[in-house]
C-alpha positions as CSV (number, residue, x, y, z in Angstrom):
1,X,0.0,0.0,0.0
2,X,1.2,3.5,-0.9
3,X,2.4,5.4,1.9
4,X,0.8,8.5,2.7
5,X,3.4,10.6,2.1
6,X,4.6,8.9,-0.9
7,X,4.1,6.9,-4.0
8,X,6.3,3.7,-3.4
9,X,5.0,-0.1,-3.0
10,X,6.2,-1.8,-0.6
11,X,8.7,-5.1,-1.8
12,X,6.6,-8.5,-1.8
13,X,8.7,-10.3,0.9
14,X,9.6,-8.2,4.3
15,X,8.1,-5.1,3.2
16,X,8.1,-4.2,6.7
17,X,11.7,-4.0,7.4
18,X,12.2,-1.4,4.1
19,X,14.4,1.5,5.8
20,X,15.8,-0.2,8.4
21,X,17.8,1.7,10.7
22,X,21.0,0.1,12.6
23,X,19.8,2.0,15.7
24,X,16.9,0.3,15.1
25,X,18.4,-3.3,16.6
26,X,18.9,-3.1,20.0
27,X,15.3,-2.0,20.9
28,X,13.9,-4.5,18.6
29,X,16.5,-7.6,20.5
30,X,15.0,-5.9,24.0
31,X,11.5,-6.0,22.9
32,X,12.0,-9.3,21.8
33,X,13.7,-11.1,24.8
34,X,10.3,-9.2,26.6
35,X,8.3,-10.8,24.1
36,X,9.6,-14.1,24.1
37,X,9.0,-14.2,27.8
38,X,5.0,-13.5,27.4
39,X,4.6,-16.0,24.7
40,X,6.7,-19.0,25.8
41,X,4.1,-19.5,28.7
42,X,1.3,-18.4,26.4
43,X,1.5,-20.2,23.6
44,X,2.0,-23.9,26.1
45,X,-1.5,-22.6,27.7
46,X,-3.6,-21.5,24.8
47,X,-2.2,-24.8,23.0
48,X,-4.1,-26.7,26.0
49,X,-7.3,-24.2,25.1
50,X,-7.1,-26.1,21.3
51,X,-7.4,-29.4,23.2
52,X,-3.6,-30.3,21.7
53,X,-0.5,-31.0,24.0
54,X,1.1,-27.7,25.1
55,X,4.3,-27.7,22.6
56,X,2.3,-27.6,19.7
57,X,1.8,-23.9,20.8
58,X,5.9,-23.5,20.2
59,X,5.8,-25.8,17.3
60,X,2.7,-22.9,16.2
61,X,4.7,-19.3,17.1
62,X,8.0,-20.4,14.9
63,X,6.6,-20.2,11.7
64,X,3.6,-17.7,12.4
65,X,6.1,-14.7,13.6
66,X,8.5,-15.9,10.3
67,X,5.7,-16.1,7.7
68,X,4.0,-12.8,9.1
69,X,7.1,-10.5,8.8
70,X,7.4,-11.9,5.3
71,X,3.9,-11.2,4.2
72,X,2.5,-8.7,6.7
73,X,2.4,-4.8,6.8
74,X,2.6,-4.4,10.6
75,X,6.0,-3.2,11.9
76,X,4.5,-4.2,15.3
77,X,1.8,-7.2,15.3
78,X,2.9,-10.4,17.2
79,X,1.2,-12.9,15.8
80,X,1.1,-16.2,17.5
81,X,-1.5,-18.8,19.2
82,X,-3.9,-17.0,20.9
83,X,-7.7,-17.5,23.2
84,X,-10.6,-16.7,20.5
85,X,-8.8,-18.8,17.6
86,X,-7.9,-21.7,20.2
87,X,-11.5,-21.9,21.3
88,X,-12.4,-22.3,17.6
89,X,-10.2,-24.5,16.9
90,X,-10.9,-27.2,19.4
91,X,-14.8,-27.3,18.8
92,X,-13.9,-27.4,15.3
93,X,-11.6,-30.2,15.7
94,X,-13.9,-32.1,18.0
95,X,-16.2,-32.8,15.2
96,X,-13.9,-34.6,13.2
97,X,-11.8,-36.6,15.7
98,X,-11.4,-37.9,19.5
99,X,-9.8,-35.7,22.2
100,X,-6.7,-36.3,23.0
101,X,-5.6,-38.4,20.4
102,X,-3.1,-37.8,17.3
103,X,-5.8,-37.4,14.7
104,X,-7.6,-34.8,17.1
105,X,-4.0,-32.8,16.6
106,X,-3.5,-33.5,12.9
107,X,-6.6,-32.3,11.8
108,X,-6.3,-29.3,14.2
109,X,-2.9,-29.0,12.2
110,X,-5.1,-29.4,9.2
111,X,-8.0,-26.5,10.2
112,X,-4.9,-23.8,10.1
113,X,-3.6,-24.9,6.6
114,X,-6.9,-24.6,5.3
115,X,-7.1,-21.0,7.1
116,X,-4.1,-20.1,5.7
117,X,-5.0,-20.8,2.3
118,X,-8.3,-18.8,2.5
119,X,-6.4,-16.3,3.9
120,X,-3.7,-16.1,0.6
121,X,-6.8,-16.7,-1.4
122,X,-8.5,-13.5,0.2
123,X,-5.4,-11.1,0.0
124,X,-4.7,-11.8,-3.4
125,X,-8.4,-10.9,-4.4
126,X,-8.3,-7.7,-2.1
127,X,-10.9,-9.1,0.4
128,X,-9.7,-7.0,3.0
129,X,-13.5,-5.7,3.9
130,X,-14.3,-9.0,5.0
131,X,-13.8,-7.9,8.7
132,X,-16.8,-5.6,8.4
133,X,-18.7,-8.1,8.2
134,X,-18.2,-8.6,11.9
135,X,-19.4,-5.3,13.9
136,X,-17.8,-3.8,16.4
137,X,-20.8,-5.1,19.0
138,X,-21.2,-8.7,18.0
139,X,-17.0,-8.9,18.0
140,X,-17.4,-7.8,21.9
141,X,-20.3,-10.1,22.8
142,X,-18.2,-13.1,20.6
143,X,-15.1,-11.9,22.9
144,X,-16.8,-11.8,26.1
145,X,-18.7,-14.5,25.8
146,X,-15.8,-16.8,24.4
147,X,-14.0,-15.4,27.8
148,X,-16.6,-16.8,29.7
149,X,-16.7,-20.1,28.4
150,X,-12.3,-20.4,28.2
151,X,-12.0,-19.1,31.8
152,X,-15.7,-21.9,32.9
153,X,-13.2,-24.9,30.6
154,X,-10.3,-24.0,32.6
155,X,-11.4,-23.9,36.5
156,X,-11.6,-27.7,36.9
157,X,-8.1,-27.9,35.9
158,X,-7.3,-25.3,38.6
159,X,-9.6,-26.7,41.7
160,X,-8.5,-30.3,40.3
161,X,-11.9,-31.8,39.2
162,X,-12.7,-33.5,36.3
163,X,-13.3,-31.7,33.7
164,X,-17.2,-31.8,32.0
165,X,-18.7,-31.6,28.9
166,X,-21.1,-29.6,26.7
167,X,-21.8,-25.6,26.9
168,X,-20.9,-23.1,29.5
169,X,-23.6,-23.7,31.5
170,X,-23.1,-27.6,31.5
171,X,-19.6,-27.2,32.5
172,X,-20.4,-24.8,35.3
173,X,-22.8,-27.1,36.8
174,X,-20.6,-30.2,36.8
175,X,-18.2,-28.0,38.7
176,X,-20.6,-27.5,40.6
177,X,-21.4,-30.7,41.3
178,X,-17.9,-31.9,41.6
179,X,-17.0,-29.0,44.1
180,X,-16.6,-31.6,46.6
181,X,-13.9,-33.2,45.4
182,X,-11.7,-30.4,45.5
183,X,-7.9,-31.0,45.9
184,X,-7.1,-28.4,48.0
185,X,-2.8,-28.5,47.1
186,X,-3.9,-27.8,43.6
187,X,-6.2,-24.8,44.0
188,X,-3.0,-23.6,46.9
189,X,-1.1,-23.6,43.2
190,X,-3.8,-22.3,41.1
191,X,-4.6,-19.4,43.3
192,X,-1.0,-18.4,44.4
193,X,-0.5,-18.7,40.6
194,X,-3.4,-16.8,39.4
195,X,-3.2,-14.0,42.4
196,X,0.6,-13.6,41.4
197,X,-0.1,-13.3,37.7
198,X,-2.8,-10.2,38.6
199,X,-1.0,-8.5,41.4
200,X,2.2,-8.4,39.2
201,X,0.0,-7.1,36.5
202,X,-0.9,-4.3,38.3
203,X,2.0,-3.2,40.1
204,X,4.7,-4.4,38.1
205,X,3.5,-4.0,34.5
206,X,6.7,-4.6,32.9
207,X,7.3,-8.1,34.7
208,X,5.8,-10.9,32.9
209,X,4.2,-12.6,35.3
210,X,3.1,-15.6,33.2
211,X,6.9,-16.5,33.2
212,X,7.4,-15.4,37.1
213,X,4.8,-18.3,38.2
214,X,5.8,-20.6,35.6
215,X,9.4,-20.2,37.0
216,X,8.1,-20.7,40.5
217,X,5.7,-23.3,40.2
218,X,8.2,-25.4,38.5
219,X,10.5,-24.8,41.3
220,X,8.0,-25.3,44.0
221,X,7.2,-29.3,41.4
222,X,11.3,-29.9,42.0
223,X,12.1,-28.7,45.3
224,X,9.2,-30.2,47.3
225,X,7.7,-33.2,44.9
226,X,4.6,-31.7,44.6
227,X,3.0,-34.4,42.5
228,X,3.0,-36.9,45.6
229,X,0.2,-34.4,46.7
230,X,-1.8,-34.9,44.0
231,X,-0.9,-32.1,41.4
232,X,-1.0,-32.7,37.7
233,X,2.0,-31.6,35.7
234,X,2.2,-31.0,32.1
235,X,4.6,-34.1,32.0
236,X,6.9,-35.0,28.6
237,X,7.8,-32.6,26.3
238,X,8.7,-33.4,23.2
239,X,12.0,-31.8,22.3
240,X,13.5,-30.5,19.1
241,X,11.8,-28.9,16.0
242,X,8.3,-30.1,14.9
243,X,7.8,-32.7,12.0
244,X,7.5,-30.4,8.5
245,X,4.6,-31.4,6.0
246,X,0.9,-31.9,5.0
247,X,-0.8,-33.3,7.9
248,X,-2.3,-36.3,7.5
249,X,-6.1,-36.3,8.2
250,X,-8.7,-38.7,9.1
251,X,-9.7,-41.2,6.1
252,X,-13.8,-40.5,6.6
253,X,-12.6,-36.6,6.7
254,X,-12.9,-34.3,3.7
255,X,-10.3,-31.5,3.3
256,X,-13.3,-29.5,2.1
257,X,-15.4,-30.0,5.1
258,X,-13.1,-27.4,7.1
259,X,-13.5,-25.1,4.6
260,X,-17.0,-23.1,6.2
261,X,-15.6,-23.1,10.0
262,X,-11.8,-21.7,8.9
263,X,-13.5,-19.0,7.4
264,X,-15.0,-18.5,11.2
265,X,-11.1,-18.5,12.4
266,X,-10.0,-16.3,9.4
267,X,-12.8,-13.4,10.1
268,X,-12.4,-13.8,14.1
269,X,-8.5,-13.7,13.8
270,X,-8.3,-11.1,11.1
271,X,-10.6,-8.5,12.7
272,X,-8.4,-9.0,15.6
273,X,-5.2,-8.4,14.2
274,X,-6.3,-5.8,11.9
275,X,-7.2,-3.9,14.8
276,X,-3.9,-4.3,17.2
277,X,-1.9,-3.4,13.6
278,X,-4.1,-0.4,12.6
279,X,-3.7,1.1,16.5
280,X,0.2,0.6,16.7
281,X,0.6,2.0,13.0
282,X,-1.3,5.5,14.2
283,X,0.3,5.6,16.9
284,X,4.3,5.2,15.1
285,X,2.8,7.4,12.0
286,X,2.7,4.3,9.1
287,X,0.1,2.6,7.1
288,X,-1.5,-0.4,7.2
289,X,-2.3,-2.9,3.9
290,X,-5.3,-4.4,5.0
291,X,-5.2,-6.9,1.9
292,X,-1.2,-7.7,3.1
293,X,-2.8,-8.1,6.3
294,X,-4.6,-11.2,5.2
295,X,-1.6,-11.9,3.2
296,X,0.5,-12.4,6.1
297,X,-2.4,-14.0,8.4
298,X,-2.3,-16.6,5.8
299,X,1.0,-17.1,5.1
300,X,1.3,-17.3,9.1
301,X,-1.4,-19.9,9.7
302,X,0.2,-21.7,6.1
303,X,3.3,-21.8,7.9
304,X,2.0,-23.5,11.2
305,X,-0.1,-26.1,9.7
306,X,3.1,-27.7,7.7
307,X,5.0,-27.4,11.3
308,X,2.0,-29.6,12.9
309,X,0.9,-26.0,14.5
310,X,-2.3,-24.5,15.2
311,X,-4.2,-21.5,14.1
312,X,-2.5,-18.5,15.1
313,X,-3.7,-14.9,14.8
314,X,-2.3,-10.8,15.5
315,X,-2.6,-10.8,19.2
316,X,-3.8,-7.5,20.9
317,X,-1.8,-7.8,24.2
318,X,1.6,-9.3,23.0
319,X,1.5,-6.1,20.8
320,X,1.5,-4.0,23.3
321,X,4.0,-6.1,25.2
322,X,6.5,-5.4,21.6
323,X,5.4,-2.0,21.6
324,X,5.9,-0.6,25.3
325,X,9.9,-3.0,25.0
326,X,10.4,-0.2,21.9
327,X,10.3,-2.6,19.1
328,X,10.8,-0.6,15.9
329,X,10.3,-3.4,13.1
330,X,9.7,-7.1,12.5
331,X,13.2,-7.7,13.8
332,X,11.2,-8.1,17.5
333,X,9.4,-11.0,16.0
334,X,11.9,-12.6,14.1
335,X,14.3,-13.0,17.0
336,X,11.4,-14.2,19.3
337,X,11.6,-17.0,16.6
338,X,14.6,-17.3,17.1
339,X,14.4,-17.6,20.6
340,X,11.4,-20.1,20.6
341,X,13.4,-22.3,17.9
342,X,16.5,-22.6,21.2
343,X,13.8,-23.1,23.6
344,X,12.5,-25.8,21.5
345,X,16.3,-27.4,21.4
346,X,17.1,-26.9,25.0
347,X,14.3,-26.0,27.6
348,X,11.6,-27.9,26.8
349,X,12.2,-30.5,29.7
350,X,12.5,-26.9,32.2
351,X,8.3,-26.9,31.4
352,X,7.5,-30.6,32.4
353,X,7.2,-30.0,35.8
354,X,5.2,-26.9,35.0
355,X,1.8,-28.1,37.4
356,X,-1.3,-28.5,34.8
357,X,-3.1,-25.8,38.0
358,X,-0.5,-22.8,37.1
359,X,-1.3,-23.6,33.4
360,X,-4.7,-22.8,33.7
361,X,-4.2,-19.7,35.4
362,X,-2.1,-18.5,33.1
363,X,-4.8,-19.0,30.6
364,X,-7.8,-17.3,33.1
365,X,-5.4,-13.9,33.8
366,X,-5.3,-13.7,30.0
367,X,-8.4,-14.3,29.3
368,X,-10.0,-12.4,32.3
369,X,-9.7,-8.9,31.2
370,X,-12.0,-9.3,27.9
371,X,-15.1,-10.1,30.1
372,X,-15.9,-6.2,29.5
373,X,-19.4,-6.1,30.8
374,X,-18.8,-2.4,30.7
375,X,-18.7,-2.1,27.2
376,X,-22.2,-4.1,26.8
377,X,-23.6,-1.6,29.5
378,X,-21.9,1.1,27.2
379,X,-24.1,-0.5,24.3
380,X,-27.2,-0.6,26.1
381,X,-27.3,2.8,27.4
382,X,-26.8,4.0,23.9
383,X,-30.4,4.7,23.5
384,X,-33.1,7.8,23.3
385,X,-36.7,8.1,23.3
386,X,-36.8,9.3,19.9
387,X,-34.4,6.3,18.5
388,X,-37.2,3.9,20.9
389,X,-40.1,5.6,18.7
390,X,-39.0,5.3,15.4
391,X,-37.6,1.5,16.0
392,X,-38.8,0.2,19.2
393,X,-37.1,-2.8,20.9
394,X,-34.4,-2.3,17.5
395,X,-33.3,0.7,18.8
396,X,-30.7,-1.2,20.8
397,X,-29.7,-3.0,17.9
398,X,-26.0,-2.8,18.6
399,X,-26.6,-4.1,22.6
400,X,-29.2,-7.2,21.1
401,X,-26.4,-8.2,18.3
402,X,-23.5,-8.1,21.1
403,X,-26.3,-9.9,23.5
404,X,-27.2,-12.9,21.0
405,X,-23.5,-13.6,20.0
406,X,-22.8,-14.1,24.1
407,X,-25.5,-15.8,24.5
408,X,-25.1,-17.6,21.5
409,X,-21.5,-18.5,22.2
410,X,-22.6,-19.9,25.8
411,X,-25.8,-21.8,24.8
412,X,-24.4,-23.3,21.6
413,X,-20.5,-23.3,20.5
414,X,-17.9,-20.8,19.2
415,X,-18.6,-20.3,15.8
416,X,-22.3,-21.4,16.1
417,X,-22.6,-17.9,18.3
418,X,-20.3,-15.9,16.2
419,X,-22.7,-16.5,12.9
420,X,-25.8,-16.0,15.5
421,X,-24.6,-12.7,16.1
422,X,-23.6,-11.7,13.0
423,X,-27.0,-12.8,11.7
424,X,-28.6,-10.7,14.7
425,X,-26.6,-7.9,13.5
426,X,-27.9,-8.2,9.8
427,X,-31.6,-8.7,10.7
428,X,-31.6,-6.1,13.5
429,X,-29.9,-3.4,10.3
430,X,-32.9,-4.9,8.1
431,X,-35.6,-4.4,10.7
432,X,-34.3,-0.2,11.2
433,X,-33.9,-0.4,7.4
434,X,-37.0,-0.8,7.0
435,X,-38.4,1.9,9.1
436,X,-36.5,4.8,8.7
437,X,-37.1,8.1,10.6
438,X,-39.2,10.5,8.4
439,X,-39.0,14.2,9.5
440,X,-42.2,16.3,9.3
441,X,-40.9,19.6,8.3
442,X,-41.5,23.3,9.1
443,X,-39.8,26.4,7.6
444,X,-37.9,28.5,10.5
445,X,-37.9,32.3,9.9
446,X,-34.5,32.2,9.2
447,X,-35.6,30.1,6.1
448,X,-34.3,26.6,7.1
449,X,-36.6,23.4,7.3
450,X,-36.4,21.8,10.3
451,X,-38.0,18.8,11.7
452,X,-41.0,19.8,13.8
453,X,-40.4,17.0,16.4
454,X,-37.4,18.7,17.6
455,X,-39.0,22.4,17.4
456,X,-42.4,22.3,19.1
457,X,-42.8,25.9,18.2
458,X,-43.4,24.9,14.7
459,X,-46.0,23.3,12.7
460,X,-46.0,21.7,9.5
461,X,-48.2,23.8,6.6
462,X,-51.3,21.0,6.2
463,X,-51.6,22.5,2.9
464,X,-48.5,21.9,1.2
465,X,-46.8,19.0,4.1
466,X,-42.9,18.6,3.5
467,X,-41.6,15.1,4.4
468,X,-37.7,14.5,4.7
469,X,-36.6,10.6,4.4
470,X,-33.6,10.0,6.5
471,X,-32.4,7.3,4.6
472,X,-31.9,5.8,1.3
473,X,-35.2,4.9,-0.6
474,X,-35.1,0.9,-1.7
475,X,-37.2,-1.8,-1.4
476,X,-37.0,-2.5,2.7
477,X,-38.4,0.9,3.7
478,X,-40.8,1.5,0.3
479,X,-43.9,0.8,2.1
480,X,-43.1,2.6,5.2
481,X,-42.2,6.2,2.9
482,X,-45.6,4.7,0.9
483,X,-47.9,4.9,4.7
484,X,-46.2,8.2,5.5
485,X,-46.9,10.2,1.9
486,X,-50.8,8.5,2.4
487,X,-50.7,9.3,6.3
488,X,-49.7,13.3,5.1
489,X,-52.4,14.1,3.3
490,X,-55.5,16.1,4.7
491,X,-58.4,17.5,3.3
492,X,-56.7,21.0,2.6
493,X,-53.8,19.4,1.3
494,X,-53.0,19.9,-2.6
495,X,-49.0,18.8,-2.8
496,X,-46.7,16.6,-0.8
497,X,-42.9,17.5,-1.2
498,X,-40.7,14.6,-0.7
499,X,-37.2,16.2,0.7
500,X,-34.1,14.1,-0.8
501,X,-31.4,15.5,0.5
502,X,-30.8,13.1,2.9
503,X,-31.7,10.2,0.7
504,X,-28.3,9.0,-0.9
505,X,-29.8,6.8,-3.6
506,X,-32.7,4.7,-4.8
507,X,-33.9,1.7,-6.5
508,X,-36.5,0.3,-8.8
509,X,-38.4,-1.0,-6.1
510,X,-38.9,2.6,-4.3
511,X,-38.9,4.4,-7.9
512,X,-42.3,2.3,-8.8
513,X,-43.4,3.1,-5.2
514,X,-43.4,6.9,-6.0
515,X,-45.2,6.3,-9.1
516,X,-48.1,4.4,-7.6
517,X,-47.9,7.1,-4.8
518,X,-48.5,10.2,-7.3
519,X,-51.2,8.3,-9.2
520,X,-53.2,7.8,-5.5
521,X,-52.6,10.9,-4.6
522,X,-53.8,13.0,-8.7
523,X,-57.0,11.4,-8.2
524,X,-58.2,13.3,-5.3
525,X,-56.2,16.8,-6.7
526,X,-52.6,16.2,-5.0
527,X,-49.8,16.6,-6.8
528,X,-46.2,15.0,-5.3
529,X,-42.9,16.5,-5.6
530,X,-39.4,15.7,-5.1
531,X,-37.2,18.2,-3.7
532,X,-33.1,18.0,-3.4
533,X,-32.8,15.3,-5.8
534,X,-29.2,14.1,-6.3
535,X,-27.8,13.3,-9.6
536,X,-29.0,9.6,-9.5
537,X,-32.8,10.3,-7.8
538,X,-33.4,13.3,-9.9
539,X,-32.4,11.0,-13.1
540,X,-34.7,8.1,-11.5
541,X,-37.7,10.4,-11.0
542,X,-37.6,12.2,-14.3
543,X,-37.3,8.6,-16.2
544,X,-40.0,6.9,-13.9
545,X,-42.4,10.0,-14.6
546,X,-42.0,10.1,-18.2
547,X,-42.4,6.0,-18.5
548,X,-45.4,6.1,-16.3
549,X,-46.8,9.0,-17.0
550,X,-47.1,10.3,-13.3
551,X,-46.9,14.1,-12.2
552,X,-43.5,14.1,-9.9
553,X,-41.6,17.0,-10.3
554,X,-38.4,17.9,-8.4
555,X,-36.8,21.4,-7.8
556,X,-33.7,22.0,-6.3
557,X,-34.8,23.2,-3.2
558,X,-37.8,22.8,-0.7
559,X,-38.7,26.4,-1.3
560,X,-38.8,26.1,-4.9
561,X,-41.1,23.8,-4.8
562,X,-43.4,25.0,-2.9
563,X,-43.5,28.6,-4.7
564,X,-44.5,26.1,-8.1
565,X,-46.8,23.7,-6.6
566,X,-48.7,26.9,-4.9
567,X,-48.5,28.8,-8.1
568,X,-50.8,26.0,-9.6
569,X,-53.0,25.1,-7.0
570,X,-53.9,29.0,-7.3
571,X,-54.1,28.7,-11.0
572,X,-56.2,25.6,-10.8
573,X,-58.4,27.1,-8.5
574,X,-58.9,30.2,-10.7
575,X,-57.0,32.6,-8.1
576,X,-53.4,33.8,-8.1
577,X,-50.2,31.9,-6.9
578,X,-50.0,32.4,-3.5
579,X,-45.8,32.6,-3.1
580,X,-43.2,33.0,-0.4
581,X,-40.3,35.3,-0.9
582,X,-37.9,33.3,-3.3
583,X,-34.6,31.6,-2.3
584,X,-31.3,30.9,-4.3
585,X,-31.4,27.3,-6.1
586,X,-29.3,25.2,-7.4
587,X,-29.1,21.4,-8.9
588,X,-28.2,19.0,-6.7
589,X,-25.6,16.8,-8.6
């Protein structure tokens, strides 16, 4: 993408690094030993989220942080394993193969090739508008309602329960149930680990805390042989560098069956990233390629399929992690691959005494901060008595879309309440589509036209009524503009203006809707108008009129019209044209 300050492309391959400064190296090896301290713990516990054993995490981040500053435009984006994409991944994976076993992590494998070649597939046809699709509201009920359900998955590992099965509320109650049998050495660990994690968080920001307790915990495993006292540990690590190629897949599996839920992942991990790139790039003065951005999300998750990985996406906190170090490039993420690939050599046995209890705490501090029931009380305060009148129980569209995606998420499964809310979203626009707000106007003395709901002084002119359509005119709102031209008329009436400035365009369907209007209303003496056409409604009108053979004119302004339309009404009735003083007019292109 063309910066904005100049006319060059960026190179294909590591278009991020172009200008790279020699000063530039030390804060990018600083951020990235800080980095690479975040994500070894983090990548072990959000592998255990995908239901795979924790190195496939590491075997995941290698290839992801490589492949990304490749392909991607971000000077700053980590990209690695992270919560939302985990959570998909595992329900995904579930369908196709047993927990636990080595199909379950080969077809997991499998789900991020097949993301990573959507993901090529979209950047090279420019699809980067896809995230849109996905609002800002349902996004934050998905997150917090994906939270929820991570953090409910997680406690039995932390009180030392069995885990259960089935939705959020299904694995609540069996921990419930199971409350009982509590093992009280291995909710000692999960607390001390969890309170640590939070307490370090917010008094020592810059300490990663994820490694602290991992550190400690492992210690506590060696020094005092904690697993005599019941605690899990993570147990054998494989060491060394992940096995490279195609995965192999179930036999009664189709390759094409992951196709529909990794374009779940790619919209949920892209919407993600896009938005931790876009704030860093403000913030360092540098654009963003949103179509590069799916580019490297692709290449990344390409990448950690053929490494028997996971699905990896731009994570939001490990950014800021890189960013508050001082990173200045991709040379952050490349030397945290670097410094996985030694930890992968040499300190994987260091994590096999990490307890299975300070895992899952790990995963519940990270995971704890994007319950943000504050931002769905933000959504449902966003609401007035005139928005409640024109669209009752829709006016709190955005709050109901974030509200069926969490709810959705927790009744049902990931992606089942991701596409719940995004359908929420698309029916909830459709319903206020379809009932746009309709000013009744009134001319000020200052000679504006104002809608009389919000000036009680004023009152509309029953002879000559002046309607303003906030919205475009198409086929979902046709019959609601249709009631209100009807509901307008009164027995003094002889001409309805339609205002269209506000009214951005128009279609066939609201076009034959005007025509049947102005036909209604010439039989009982009522002529309609259009006034502030733009260039594609006035052209509309003027060709509907002349097919049908309806009375619509347009004028370029409201006062305009009225002067004509009065002007005739007085002629018809054998008097003169009653006229207010004239304005300035002009077409509307």
């Amino acid at each position: 993408m063309a910066s904005a300050v100049g006319t060059k492309r960026a190179p294909l391959l590591f278009g991020s690094l172009r200008g790279y400064q020699a000063g530039w190296l030390r804060p990018d090896l600083i951020a990235g030993l800080t980095v690479w301290a975040v994500l070894i713990p983090e990548s072990l516990a959000y592998a255990t989220i995908a239901g795979v054993p924790p190195v496939v995490g590491l075997y995941a981040a290698v290839p992801a942080l490589v492949f990304y500053a490749a392909f991607g435009s971000s000077k700053h984006l980590v990209v690695s394993p992270m919560s939302a994409t985990a959570a998909l991944s595992v329900s995904i994976a579930a369908g196709f193969a047993k927990g636990g076993s080595s199909e379950f992590v080969h077809v997991t494998a499998a789900l991020a090739v097949v993301t990573g070649v959507l993901g090529l597939l979209a950047g090279l046809m420019r699809l980067g508008f896809l995230a849109s699709f996905i609002s800002g509201p349902v996004f934050t009920g998905f997150i917090v309602g994906l939270a929820l359900t991570i953090i409910a998955g997680q406690l039995p590992a932390l009180f030392g329960v069995p885990k259960g099965k089935g939705n959020f509320f299904e694995q609540i109650g069996h921990l419930l149930a199971h409350l009982g049998d509590t093992s009280l050495p291995t909710l000692t660990v999960g607390a001390l680990s969890l309170v640590t994690i939070l307490l370090l968080r917010r008094w020592l920001p810059l300490v990663p805390g994820s490694l602290v307790v991992v550190l400690l915990s492992i210690l506590a495993v060696s020094l005092f042989n904690l697993q005599k006292h019941g605690i899990e540990i993570v147990g054998h690590i494989d060491s060394g560098l992940p096995k490279l190629g195609l995965p192999s897949v179930p036999s009664s599996m189709n390759w094409l069956q992951l196709v529909a839920p990794a374009i779940g992942i790619l919209l949920i991990g892209y919407a993600e990233g896009l938005a931790a790139a876009k704030t860093y790039a403000a913030q360092h003065g540098y654009d963003i390629d949103a179509n590069r951005e799916l580019l490297g999300l692709g290449a990344a998750n390409l990448g950690s399929g053929f490494s028997s990985g996971m699905v990896v996406n731009g994570s939001l906190s490990k950014t800021a992690v890189n960013g508050g170090a001082g990173a200045k490039s991709q040379v952050s993420g490349l030397s945290v691959a670097a410094l996985t690939v030694l930890t992968l050599l040499f300190l994987t046995g260091l994590f096999e005494n990490l307890p299975e209890a300070t895992l899952a705490a790990i995963v519940i501090a990270a995971v704890v901060d994007l319950v943000n029931i504050a931002s769905l009380v933000r959504l449902y305060k966003i609401w007035s008595r005139r928005l409640g009148r024109d669209y009752g129980w829709a006016a709190r569209a955005d709050f109901l879309a974030a509200l069926a995606a969490l709810l959705g998420v927790l009744f049902f499964d990931t992606l089942t309440g991701l596409f719940i809310g995004i359908g929420a979203s698309m029916l909830l626009l459709l319903d206020r589509s379809s009932r746009p707000h309709i000013a009744h106007l009134a001319r000020e003395s200052t000679g504006a036209w104002v809608d009389v709901a919000r000036h009680p002084d004023l009152t509309p002119d029953p002879a000559v009524p002046v309607l303003r359509v906030e919205a475009g005119l198409f086929f979902a709102d046709a019959h609601t503009i249709h009631e209100a031209i009807r509901g307008a008329v009164g027995p003094t009436t002889h001409a309805v203006v339609l205002d269209a400035e506000t009214s951005p365009f128009i279609d066939v369907t609201a076009t034959d809707m005007l025509a049947r209007a102005a036909i209604e209303l010439d039989r009982t003496h009522v002529r309609l108008a259009v006034a502030h056409p733009i260039g594609q409604i006035r052209d509309v009108v003027r060709q509907s009129a002349a097919e049908n053979h309806t009375k619509i004119a347009d004028y370029a302004t409201i006062d305009e019209a009225i002067e004509a339309l009065t002007a005739d009404a007085g002629d018809a009735a054998g008097g003169g044209p009653t006229s207010i003083p004239p304005q300035p007019t002009r077409e509307r292109t």
